[in-house]
Each structure stands twice: as C-alpha cells, then as structure tokens.
C-alpha positions as a Markdown table, in Angstrom:
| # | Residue | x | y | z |
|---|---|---|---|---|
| 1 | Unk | -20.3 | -11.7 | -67.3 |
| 2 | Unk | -16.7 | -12.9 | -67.8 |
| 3 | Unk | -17.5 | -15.4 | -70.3 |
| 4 | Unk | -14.7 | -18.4 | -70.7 |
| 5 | Unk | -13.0 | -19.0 | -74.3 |
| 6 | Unk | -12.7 | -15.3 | -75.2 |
| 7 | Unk | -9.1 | -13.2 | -75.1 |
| 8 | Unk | -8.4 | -11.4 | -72.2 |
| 9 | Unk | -5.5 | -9.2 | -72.4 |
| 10 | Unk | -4.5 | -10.0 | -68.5 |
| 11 | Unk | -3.7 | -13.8 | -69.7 |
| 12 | Unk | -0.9 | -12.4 | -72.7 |
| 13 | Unk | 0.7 | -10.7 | -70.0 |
| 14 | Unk | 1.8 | -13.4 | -67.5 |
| 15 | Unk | 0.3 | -16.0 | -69.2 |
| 16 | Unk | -1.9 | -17.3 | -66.4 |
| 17 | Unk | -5.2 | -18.1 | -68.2 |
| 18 | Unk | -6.0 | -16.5 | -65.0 |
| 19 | Unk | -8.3 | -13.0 | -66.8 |
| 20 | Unk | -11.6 | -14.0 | -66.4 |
| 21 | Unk | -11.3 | -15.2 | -62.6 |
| 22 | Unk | -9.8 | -11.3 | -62.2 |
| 23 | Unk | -12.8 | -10.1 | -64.1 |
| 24 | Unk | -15.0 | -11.9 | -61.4 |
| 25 | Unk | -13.7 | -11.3 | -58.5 |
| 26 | Unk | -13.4 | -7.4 | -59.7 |
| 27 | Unk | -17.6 | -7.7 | -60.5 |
| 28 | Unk | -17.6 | -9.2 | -56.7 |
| 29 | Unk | -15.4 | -7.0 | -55.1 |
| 30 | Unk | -13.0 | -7.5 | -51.9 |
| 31 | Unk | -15.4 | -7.0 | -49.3 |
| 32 | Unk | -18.2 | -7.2 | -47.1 |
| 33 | Unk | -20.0 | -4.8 | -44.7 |
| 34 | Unk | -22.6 | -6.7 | -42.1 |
| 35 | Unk | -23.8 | -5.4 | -39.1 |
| 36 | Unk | -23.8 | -6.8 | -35.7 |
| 37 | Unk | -25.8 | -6.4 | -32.8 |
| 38 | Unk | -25.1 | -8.3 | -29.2 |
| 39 | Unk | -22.0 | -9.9 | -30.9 |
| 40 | Unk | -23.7 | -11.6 | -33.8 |
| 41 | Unk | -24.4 | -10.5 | -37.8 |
| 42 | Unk | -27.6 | -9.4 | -38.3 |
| 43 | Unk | -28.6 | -11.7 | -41.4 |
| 44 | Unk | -31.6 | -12.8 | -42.8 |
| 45 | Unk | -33.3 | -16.6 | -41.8 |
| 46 | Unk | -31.5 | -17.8 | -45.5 |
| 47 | Unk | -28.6 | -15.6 | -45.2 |
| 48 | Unk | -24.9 | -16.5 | -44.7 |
| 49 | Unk | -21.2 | -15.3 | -45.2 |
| 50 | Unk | -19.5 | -16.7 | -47.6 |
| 51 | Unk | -15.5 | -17.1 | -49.5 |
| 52 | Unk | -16.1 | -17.2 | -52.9 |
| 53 | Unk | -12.8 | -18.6 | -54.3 |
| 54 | Unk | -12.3 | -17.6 | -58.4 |
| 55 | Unk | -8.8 | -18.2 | -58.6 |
| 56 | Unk | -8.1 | -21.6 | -61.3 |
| 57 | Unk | -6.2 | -23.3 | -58.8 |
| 58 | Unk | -6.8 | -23.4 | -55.0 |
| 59 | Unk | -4.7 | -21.9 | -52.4 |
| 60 | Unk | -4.7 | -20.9 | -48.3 |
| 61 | Unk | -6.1 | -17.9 | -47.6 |
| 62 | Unk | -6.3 | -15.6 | -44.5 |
| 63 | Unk | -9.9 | -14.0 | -44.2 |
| 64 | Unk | -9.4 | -10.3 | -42.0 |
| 65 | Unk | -12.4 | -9.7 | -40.2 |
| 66 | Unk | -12.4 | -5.6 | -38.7 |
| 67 | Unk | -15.4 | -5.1 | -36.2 |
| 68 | Unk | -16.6 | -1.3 | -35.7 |
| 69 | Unk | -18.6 | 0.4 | -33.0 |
| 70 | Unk | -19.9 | 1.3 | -29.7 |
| 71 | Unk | -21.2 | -0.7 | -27.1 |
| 72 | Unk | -24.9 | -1.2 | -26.9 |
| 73 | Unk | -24.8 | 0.6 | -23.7 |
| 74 | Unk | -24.9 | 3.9 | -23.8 |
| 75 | Unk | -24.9 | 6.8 | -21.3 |
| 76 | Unk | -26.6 | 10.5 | -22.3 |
| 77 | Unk | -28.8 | 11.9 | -24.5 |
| 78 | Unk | -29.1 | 10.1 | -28.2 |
C-alpha cells in the first residue's frame, strides 16, 4: 500500500514529496481506543502503544490521551 516512486497528486500541489506518508497515515488512522481497568490498559503479554511517525522529516509532537468512564465501584443494581 502507498508504494514510493509513483505520482501522487498531493506532492504537485505543495510540492512536499510528502503524498505517500499522507496515504499511510490515512490507512493508519489518527487514533486509538484501549481499555483500562484499575488505571492500566488492558493489552495483551506482546502488546504495546505505539507513535508511528510517517512524516519524511521528524518533528515534536504532542500525543492527547482522553480517558472515559466510571469508577470500578459501583452502587445499585447492574
């Protein structure tokens, strides 16, 4: 997917060279969902999160991370 050396219409237009690593990290996508129990991600024994970077030259970036839920303990019927 994305192959390198063909045209990609993105690098005409601001002349970046810069298509293919928007193809990829389009196929990617912005995001990941993981759910946590007692404060830590459940993942699996090989599992970790990771920052792919695509771009052609490196850069700072700021990772946001959003935690949703309810506390573990819970009062009333379920």
């Amino acid at each position: 997917m994305a192959p390198e050396g063909i045209h990609y219409d993105h690098d005409e237009r601001w002349g970046d060279g810069n298509g293919r690593s928007h193809v990829r990290a389009s196929i990617l996508g912005p995001d990941i969902t993981v759910p946590v129990r007692g404060g830590e991600p459940l993942l699996g024994t090989w599992q970790q999160i990771i920052l792919v970077e695509l771009d052609l030259r490196g850069r700072n970036r700021t990772v946001h991370v959003t935690v949703l839920g309810t506390s573990e303990k819970r009062e009333g019927p379920e």
